[in-house]
C-alpha positions as CSV (number, residue, x, y, z in Angstrom):
1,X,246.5,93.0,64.5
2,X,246.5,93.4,68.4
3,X,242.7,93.3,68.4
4,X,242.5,89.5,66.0
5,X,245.0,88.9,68.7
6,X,242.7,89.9,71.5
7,X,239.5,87.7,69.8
8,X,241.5,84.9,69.0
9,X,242.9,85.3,72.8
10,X,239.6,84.8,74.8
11,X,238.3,82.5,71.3
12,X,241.0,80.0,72.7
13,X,240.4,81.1,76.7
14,X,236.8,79.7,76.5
15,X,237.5,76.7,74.4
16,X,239.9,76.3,77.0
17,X,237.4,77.0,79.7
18,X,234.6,74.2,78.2
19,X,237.5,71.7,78.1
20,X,238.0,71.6,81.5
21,X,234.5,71.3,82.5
22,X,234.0,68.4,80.0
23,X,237.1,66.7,81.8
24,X,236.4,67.6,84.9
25,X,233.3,65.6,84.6
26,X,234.4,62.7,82.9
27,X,236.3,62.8,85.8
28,X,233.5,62.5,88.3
29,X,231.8,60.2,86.2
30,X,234.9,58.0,86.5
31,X,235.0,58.2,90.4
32,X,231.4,57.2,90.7
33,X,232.2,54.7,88.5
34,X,234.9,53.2,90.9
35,X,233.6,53.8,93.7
36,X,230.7,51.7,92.5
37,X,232.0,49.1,91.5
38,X,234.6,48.8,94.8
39,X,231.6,49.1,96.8
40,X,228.7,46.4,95.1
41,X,228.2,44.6,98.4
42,X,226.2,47.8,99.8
43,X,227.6,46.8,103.5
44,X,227.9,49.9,105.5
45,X,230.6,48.6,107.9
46,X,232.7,48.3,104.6
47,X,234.0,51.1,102.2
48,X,236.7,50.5,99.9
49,X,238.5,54.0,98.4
50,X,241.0,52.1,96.7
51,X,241.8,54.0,93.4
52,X,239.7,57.6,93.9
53,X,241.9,60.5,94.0
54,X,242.1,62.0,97.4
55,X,239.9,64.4,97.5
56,X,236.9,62.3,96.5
57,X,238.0,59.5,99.0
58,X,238.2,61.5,102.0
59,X,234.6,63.8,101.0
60,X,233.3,59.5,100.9
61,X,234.6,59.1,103.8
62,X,233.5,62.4,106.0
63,X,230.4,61.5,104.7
64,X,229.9,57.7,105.5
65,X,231.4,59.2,109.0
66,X,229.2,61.5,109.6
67,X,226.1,59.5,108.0
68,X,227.2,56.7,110.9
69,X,229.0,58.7,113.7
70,X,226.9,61.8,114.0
71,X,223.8,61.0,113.2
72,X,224.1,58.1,115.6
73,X,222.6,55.9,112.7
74,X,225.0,53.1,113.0
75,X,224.1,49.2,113.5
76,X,228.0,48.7,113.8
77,X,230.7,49.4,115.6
78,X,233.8,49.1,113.1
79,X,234.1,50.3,109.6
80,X,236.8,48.3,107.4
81,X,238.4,51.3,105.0
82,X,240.2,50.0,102.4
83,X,242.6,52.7,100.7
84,X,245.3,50.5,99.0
85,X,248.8,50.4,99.9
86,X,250.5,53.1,98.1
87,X,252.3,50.8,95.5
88,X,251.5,53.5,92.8
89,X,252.5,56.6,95.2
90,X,255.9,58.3,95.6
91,X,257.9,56.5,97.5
92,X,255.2,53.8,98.1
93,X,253.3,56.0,100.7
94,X,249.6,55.6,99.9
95,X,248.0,59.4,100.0
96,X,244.9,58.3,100.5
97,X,245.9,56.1,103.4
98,X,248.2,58.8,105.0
99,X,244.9,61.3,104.4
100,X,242.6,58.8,106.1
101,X,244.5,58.4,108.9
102,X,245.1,61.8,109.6
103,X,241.1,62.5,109.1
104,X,240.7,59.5,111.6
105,X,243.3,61.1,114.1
106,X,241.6,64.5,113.6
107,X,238.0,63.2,114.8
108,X,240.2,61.3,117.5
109,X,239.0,57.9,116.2
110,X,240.8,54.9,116.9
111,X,241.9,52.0,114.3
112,X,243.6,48.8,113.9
113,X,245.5,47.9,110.8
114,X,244.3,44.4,109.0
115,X,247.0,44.7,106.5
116,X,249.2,47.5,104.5
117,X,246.0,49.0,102.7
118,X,243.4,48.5,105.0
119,X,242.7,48.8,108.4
120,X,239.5,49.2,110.6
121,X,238.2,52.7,112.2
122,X,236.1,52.0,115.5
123,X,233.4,53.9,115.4
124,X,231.8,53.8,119.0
């Protein structure tokens, strides 16, 4: 009995297992998909991470940084960031914008706030 159990056990452990990869990357496939479609216009002064989780928006957002800041490749100066206003958060605290601004503040950027989900980092 103990050893049906046992099979059974790690029978359900890896159907378990192959679940969560499958959703895990419908899940990507959904960001990408979001991202996209926020982002059509292709402007690189302009990035809009409204709806990503945060995780995924800030890994977008190191990147674009990094792509622009780093690698001095940039044409521009400013780069609008749109992260939404929280409406959907606890509290109605955006955790993507609290998350951007704190990655801004770490690489001791500077920004100015257009409106309650959006603001613009300044890049040089």
């Amino acid at each position: 009995y103990e050893e049906q159990n046992g099979s059974q056990a790690k029978k359900l452990s890896t159907l378990a297992k192959v679940a969560k990869k499958k959703a895990q990357d419908y899940d990507d496939q959904a960001s990408k998909a979001i991202f996209h479609f926020n982002n059509q216009n292709d402007d690189p002064s302009f990035i809009d991470l409204h709806g990503l989780k945060v995780k995924e928006a800030i890994c977008i957002l190191k990147d674009r940084l990094e792509k622009s800041i780093l690698n001095n490749k940039t044409d521009y100066l400013e780069l609008e960031c749109v992260t939404g206003k929280g409406n959907h958060s606890p509290y109605n605290i955006g955790k993507i914008k609290s998350a951007v601004h704190k990655l801004v503040n770490e690489l001791g950027l500077h920004y100015d706030m257009v409106n309650d989900g959006s603001f613009v980092i300044k890049l040089m």
